[in-house]
LOFI-812233 format. One record per residue: residue number from 1; residue in one letter; x, y, z of N, C-alpha, C in turn. Coordinates in steps of 0.1 Angstrom, whole numbers, plus 5000, padded with zeros to 4 digits. Each point is the difference from the previous one (the first is absolute). Example, Ala and Ser with C-alpha at 12.3 -4.5 7.8 and 13.67 -1.06 7.14 Angstrom:
<pts>
> 1 | a | 5132 | 4943 | 5078 | 4991 | 5012 | 5000 | 5009 | 5012 | 5000
> 2 | s | 4996 | 5011 | 4993 | 5009 | 5011 | 5000 | 4992 | 5011 | 5008
</pts>
This chain:
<pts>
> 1 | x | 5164 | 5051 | 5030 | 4993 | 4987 | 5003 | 4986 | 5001 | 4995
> 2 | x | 4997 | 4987 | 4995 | 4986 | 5003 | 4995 | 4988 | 4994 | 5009
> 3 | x | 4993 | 5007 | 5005 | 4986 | 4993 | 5011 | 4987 | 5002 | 4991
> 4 | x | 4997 | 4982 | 4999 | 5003 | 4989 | 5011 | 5006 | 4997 | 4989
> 5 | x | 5006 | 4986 | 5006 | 5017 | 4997 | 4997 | 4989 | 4987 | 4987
> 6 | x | 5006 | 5002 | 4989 | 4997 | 4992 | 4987 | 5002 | 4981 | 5007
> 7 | x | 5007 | 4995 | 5006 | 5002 | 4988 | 5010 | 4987 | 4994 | 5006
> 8 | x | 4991 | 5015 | 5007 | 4990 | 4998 | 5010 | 4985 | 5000 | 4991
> 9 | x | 5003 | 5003 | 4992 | 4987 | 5006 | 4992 | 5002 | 4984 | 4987
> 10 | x | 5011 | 4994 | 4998 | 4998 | 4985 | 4992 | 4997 | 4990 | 5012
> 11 | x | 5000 | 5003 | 5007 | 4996 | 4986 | 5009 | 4982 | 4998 | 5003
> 12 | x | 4995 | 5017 | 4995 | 4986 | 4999 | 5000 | 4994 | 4998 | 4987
> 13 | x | 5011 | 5005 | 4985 | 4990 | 4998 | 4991 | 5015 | 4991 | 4992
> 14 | x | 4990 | 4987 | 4991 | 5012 | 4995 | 4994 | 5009 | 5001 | 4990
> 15 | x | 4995 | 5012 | 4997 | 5009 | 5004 | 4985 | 5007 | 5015 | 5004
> 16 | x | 5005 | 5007 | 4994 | 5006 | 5012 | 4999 | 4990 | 5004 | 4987
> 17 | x | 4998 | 4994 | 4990 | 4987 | 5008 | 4988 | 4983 | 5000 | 5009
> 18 | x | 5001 | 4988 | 5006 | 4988 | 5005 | 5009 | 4999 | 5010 | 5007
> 19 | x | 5011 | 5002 | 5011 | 5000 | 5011 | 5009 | 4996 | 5015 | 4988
> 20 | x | 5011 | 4999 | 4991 | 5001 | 5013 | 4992 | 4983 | 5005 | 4997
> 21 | x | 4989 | 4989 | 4992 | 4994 | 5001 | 4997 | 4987 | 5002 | 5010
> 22 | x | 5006 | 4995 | 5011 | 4991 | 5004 | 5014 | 5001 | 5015 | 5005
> 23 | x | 5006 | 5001 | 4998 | 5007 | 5016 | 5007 | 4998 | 5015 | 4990
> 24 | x | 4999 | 4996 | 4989 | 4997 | 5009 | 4991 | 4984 | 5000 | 5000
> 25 | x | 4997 | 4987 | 5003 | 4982 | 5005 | 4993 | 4998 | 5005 | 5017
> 26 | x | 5006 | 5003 | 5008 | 4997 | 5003 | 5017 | 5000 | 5013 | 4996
> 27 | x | 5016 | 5005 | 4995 | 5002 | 5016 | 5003 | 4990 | 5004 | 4990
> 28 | x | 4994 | 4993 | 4988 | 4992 | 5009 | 4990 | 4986 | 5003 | 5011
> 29 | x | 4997 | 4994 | 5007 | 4987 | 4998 | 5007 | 5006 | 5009 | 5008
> 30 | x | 5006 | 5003 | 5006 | 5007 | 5010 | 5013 | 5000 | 5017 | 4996
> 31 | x | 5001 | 5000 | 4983 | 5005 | 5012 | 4995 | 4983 | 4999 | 4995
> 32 | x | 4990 | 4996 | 4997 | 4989 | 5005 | 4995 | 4990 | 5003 | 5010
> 33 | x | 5001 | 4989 | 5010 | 4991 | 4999 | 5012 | 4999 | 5002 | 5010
> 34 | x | 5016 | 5013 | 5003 | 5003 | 5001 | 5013 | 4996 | 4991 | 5012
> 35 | x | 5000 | 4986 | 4998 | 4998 | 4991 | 5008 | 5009 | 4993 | 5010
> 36 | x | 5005 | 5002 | 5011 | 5012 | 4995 | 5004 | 4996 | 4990 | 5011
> 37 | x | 5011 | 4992 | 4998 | 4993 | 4984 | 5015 | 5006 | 5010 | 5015
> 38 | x | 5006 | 5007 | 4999 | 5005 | 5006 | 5015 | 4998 | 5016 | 5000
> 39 | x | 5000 | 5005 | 5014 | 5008 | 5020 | 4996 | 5006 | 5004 | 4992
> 40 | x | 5001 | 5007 | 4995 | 5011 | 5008 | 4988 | 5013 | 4998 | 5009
> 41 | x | 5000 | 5005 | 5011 | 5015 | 5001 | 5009 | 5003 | 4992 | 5004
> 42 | x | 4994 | 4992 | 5001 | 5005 | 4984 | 5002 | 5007 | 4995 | 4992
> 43 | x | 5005 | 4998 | 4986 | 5006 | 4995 | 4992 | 5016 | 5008 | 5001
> 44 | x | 5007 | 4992 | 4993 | 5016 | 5001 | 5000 | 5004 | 5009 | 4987
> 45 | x | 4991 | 4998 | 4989 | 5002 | 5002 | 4982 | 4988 | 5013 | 5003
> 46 | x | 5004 | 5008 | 4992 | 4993 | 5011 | 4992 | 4993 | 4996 | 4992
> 47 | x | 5008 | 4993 | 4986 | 4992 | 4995 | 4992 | 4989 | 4990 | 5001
> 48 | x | 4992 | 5000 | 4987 | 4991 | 4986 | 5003 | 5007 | 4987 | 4993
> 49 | x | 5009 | 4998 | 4994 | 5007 | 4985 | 4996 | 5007 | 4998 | 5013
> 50 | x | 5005 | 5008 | 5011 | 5004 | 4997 | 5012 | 4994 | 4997 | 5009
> 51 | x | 4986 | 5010 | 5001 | 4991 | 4993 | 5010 | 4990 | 4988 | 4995
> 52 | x | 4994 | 4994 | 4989 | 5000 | 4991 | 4996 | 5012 | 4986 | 5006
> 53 | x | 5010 | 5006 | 4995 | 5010 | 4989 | 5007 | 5000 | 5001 | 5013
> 54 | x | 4997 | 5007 | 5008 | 4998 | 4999 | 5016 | 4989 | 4991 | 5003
> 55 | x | 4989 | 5001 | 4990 | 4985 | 4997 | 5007 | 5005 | 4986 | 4995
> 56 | x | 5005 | 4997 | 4992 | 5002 | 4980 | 4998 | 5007 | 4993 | 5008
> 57 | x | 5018 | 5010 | 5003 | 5004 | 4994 | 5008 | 4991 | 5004 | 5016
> 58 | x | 4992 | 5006 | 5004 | 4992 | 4999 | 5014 | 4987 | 4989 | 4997
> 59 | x | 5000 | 4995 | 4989 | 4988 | 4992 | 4999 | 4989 | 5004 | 4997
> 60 | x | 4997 | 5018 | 4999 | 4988 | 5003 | 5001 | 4992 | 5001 | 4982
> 61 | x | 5007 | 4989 | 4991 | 4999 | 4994 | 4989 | 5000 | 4990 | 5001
> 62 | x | 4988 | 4994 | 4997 | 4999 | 4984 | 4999 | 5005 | 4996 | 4988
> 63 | x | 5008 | 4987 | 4997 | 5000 | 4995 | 4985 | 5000 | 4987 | 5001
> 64 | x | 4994 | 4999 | 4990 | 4992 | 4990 | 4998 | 5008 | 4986 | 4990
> 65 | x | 5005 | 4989 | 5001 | 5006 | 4996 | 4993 | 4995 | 4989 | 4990
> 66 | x | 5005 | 4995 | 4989 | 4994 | 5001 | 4991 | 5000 | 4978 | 5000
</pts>
């Protein structure tokens, strides 16, 4: 099962190319600037395209709509 659930994460951003394009430029900033919105142990995903998708679907990404 994939967390957070692809369902919960379109109801905040309106596209599936937007999400993609949101979440990649998150983990690139995650993987150069060791910068995280929570604990390290607090997240669910190891990775950073996972925890990216955690921080959107928790909100702690604002996006901005066009």
């Amino acid at each position: 099962m994939i967390y957070p659930s692809i369902d919960k994460l379109l109801l905040l951003v309106d596209s599936k190319y937007r999400l993609v394009h949101i979440v990649a430029n998150r983990s690139i900033e995650i993987k150069e600037h060791k910068n995280l919105q929570k604990k390290e142990n607090e997240y669910v995903s190891k990775k950073n395209i996972g925890r990216a998708l955690e921080e959107v679907a928790e909100g702690l990404i604002k996006i901005k709509t066009i």
